[in-house]
Backbone atoms as SQL, in Angstrom:
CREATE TABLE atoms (id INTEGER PRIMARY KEY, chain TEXT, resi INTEGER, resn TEXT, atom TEXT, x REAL, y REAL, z REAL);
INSERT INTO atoms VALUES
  (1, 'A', 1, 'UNK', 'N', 86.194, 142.140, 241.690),
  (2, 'A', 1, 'UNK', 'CA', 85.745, 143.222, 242.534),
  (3, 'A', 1, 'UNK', 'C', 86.663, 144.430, 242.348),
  (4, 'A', 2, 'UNK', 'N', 85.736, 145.545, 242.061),
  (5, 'A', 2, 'UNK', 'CA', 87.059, 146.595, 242.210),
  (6, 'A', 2, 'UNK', 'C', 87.638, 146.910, 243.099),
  (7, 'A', 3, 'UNK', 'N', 88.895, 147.769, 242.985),
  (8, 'A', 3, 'UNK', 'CA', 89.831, 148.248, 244.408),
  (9, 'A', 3, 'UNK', 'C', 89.136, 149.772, 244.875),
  (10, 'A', 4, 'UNK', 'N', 89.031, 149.997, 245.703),
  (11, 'A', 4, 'UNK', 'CA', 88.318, 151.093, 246.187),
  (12, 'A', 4, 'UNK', 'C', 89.439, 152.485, 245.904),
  (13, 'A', 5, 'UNK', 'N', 89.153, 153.201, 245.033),
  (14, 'A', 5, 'UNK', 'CA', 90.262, 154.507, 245.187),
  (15, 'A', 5, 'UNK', 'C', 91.258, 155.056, 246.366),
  (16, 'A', 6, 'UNK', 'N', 92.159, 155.589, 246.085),
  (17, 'A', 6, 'UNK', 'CA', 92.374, 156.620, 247.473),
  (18, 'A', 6, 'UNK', 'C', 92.096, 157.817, 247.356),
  (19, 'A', 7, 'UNK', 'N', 92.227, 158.726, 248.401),
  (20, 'A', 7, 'UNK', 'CA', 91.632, 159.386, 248.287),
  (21, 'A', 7, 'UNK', 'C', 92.788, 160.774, 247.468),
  (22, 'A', 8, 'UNK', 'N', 93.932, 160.387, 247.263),
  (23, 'A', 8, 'UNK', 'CA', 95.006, 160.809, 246.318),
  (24, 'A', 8, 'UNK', 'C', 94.538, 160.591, 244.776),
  (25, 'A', 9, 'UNK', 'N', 94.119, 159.467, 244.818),
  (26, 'A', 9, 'UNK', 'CA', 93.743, 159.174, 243.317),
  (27, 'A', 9, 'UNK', 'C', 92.403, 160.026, 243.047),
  (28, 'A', 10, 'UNK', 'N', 91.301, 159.841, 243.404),
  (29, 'A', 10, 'UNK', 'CA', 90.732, 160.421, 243.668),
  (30, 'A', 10, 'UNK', 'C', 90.807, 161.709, 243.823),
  (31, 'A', 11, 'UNK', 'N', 91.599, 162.582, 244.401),
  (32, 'A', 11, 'UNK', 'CA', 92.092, 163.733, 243.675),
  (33, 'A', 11, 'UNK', 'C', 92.908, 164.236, 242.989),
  (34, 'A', 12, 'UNK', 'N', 93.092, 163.213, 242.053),
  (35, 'A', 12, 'UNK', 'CA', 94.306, 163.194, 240.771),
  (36, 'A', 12, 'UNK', 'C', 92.710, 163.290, 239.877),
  (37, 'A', 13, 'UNK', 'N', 92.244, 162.623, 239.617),
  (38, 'A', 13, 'UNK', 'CA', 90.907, 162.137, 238.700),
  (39, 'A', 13, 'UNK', 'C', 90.256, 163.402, 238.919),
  (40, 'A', 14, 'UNK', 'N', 90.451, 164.311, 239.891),
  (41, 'A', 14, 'UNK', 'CA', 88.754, 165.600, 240.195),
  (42, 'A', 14, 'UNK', 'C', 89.881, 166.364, 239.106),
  (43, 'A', 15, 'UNK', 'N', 91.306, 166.346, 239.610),
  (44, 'A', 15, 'UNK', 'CA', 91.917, 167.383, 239.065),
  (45, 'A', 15, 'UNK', 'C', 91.761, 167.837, 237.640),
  (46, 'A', 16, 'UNK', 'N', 91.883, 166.202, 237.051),
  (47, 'A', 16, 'UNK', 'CA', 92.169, 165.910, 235.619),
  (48, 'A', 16, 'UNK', 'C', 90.926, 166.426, 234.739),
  (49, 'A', 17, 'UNK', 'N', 89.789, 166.142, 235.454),
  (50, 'A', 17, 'UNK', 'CA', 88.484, 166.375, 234.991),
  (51, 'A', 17, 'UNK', 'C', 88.544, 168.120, 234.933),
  (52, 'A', 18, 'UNK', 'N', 88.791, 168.791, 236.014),
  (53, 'A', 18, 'UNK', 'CA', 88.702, 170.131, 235.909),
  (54, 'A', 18, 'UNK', 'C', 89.636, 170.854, 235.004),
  (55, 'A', 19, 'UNK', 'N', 90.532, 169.831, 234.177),
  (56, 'A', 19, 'UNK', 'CA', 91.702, 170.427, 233.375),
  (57, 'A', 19, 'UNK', 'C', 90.433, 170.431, 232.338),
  (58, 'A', 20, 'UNK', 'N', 90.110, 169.409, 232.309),
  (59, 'A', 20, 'UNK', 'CA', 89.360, 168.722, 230.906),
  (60, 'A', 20, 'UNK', 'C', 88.161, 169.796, 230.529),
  (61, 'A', 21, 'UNK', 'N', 87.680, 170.578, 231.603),
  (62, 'A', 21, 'UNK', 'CA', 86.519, 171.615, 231.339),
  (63, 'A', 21, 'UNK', 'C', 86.632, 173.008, 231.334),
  (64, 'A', 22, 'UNK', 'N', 88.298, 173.235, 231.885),
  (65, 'A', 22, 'UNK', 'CA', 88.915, 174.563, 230.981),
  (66, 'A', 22, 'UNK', 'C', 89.507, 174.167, 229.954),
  (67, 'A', 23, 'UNK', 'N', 89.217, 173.581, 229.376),
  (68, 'A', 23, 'UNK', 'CA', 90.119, 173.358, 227.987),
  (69, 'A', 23, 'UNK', 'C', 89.406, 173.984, 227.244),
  (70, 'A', 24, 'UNK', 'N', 88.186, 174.040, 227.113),
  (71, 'A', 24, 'UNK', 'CA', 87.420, 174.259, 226.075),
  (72, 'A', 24, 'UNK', 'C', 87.051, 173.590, 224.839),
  (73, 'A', 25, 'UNK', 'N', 87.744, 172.040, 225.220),
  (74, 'A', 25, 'UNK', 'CA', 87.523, 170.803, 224.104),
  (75, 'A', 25, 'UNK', 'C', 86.140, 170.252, 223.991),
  (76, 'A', 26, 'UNK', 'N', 85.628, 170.453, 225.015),
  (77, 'A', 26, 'UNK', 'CA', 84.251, 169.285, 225.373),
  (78, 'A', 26, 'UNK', 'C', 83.142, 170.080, 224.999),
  (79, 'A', 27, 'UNK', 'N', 82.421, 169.064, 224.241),
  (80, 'A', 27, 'UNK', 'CA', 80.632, 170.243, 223.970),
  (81, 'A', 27, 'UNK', 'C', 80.130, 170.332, 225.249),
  (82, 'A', 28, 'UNK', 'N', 79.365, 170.732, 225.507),
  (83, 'A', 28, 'UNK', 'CA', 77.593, 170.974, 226.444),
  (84, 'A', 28, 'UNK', 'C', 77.846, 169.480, 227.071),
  (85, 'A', 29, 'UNK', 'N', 77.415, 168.700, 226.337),
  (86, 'A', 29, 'UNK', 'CA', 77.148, 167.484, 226.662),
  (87, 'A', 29, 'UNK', 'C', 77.650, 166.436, 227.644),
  (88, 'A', 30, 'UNK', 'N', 79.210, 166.554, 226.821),
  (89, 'A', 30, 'UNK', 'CA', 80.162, 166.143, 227.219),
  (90, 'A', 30, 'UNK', 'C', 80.441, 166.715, 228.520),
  (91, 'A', 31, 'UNK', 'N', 80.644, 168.203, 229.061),
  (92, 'A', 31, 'UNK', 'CA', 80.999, 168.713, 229.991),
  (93, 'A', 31, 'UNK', 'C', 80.008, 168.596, 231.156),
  (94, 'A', 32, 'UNK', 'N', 78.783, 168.704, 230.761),
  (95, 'A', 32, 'UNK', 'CA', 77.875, 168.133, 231.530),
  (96, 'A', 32, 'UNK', 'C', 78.219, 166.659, 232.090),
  (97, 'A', 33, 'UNK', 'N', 78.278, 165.700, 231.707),
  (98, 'A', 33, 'UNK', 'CA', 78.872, 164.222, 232.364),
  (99, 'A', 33, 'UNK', 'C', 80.270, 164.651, 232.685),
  (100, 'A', 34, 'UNK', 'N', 80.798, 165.112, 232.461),
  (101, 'A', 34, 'UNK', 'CA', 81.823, 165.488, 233.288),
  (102, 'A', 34, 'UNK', 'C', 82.167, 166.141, 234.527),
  (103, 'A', 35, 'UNK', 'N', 81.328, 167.321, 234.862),
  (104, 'A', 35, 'UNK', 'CA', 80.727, 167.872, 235.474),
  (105, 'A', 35, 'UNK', 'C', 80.207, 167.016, 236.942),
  (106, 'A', 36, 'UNK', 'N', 79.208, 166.143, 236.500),
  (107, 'A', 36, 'UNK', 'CA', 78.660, 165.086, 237.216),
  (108, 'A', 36, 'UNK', 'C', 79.698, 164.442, 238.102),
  (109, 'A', 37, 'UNK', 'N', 80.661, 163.987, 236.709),
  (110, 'A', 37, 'UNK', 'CA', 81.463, 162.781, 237.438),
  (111, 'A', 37, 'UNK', 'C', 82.195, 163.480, 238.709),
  (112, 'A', 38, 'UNK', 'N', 82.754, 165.112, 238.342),
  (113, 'A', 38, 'UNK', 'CA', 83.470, 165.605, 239.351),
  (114, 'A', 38, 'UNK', 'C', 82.761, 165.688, 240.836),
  (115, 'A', 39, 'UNK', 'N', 80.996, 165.753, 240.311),
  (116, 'A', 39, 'UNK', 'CA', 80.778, 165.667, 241.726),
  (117, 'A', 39, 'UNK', 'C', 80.763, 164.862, 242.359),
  (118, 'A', 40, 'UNK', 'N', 80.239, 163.515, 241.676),
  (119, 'A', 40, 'UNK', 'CA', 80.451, 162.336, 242.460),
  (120, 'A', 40, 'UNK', 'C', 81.905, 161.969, 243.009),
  (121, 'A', 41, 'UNK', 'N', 83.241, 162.593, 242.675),
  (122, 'A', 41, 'UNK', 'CA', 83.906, 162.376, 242.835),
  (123, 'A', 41, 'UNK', 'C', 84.250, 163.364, 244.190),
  (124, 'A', 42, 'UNK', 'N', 83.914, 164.451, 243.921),
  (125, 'A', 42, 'UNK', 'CA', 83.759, 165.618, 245.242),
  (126, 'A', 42, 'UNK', 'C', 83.289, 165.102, 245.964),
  (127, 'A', 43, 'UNK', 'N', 82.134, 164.411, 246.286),
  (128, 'A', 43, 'UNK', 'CA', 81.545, 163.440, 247.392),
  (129, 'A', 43, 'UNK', 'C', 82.030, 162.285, 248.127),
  (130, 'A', 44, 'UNK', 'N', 82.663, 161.634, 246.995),
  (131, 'A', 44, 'UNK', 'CA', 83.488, 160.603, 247.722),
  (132, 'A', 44, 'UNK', 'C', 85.171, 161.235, 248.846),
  (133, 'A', 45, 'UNK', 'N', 85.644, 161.619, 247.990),
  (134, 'A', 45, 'UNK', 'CA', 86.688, 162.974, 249.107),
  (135, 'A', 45, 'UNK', 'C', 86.027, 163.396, 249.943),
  (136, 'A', 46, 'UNK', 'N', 84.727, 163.885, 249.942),
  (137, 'A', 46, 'UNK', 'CA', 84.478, 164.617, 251.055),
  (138, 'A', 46, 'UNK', 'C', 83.760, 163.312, 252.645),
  (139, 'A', 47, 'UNK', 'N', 83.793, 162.091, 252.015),
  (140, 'A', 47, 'UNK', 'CA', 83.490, 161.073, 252.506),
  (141, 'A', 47, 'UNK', 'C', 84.120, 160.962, 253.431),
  (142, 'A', 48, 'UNK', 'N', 85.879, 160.393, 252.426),
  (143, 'A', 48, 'UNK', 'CA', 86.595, 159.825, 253.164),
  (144, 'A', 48, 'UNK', 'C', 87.472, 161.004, 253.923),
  (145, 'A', 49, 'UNK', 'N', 87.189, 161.929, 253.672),
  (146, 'A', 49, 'UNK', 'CA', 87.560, 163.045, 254.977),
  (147, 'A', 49, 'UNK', 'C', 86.903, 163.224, 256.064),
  (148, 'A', 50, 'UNK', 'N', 86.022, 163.379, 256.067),
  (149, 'A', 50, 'UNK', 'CA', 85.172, 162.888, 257.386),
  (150, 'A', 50, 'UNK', 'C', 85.121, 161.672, 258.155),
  (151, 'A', 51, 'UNK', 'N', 84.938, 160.433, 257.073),
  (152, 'A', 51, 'UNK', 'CA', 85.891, 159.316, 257.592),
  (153, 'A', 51, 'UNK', 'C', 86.952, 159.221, 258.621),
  (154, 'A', 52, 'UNK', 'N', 88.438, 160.244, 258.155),
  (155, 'A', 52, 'UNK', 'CA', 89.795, 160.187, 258.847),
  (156, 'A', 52, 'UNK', 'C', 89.608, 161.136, 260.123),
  (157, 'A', 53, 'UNK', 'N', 88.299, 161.693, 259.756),
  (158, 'A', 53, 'UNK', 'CA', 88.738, 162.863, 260.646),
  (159, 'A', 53, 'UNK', 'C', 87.884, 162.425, 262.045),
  (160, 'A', 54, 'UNK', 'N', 87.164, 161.400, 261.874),
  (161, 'A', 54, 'UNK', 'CA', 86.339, 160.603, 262.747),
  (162, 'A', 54, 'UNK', 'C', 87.372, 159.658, 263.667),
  (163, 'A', 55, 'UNK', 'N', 88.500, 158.913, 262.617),
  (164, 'A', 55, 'UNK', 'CA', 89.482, 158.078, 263.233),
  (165, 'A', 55, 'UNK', 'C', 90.316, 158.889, 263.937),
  (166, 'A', 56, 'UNK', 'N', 90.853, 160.197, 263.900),
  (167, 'A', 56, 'UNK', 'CA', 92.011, 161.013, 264.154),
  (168, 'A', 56, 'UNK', 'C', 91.521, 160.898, 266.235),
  (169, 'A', 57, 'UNK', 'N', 92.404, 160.972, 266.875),
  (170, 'A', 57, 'UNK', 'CA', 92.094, 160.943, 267.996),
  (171, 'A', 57, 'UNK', 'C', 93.653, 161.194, 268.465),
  (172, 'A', 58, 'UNK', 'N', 93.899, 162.162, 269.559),
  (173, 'A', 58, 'UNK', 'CA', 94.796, 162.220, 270.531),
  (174, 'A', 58, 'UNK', 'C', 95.107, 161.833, 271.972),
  (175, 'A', 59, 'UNK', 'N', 96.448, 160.855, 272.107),
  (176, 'A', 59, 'UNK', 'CA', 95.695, 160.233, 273.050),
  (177, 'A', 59, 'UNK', 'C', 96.796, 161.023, 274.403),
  (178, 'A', 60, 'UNK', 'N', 96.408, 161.100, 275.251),
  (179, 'A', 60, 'UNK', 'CA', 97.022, 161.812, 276.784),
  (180, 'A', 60, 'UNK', 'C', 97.195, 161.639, 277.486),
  (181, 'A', 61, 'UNK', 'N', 97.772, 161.247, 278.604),
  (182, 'A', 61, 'UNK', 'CA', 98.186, 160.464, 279.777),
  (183, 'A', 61, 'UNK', 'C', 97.575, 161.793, 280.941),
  (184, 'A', 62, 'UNK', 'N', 96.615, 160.895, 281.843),
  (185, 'A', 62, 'UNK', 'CA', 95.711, 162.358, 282.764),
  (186, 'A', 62, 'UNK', 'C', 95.752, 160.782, 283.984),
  (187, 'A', 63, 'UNK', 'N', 96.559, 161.568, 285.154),
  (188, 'A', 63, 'UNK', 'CA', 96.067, 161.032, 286.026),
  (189, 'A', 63, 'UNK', 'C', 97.015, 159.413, 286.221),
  (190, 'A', 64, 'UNK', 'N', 98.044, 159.598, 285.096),
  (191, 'A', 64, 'UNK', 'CA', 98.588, 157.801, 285.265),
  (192, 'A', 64, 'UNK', 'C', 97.939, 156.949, 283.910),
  (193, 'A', 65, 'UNK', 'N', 96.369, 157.607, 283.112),
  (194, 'A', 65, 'UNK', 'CA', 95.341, 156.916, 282.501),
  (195, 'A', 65, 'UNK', 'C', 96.015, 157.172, 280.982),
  (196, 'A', 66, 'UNK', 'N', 95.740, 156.564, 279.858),
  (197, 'A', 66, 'UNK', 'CA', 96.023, 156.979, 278.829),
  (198, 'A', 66, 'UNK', 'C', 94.367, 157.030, 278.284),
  (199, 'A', 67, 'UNK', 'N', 94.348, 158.683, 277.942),
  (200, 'A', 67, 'UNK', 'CA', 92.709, 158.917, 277.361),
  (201, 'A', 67, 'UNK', 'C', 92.949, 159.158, 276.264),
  (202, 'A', 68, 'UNK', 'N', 91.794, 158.901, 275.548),
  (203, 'A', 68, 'UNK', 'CA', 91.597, 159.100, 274.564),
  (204, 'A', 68, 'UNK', 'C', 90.453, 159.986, 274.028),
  (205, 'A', 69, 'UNK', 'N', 90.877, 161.213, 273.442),
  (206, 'A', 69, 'UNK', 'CA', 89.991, 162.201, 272.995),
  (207, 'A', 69, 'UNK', 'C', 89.917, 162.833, 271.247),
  (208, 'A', 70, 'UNK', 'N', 88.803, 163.144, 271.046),
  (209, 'A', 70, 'UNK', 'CA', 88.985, 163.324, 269.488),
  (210, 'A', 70, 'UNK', 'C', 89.503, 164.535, 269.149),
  (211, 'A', 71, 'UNK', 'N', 90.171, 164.521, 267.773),
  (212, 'A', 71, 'UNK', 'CA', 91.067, 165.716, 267.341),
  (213, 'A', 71, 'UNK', 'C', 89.909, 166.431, 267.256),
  (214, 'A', 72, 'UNK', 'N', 90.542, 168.159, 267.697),
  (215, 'A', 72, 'UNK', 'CA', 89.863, 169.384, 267.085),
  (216, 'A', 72, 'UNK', 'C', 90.889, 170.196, 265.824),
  (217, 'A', 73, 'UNK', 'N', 89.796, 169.727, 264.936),
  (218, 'A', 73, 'UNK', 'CA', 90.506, 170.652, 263.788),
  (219, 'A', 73, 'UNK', 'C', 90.463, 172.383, 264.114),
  (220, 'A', 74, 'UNK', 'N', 89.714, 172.733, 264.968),
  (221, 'A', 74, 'UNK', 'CA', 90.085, 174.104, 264.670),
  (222, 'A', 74, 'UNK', 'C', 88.828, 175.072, 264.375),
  (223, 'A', 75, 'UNK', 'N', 87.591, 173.581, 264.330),
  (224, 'A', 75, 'UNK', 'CA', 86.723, 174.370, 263.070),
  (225, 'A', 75, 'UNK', 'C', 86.089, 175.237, 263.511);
């Protein structure tokens, strides 16, 4: 079974790919599946960010209670 990426690796791999398509080494072809892969790879990051950002929670003491409320990024 494979190991599931992180999401570090995962943006080591988008990086590498976007080196790979300013280079100017790769035909049409090639850059095209490459291309691809970056998005599928853009998708999965953008997964597991939404993912963390679902888990992220601050928690507060109101009242004696310890609550629990979800992070605001800001957005």
């Amino acid at each position: 079974m494979k190991e599931e990426k992180s999401f570090e690796e995962l943006m080591d791999d988008l990086e590498n790919i976007a080196e790979e398509l300013e280079s100017d080494k790769l035909n049409l072809d090639d850059s095209m599946k490459k291309f691809e892969e970056g998005m599928k790879i853009s998708k999965l990051c953008n997964e597991k960010l939404e993912n963390a950002e679902k888990k992220i929670s601050i928690l507060l003491e109101k009242d004696g209670e310890i609550k629990e409320e979800n992070f605001d990024a800001g957005e």
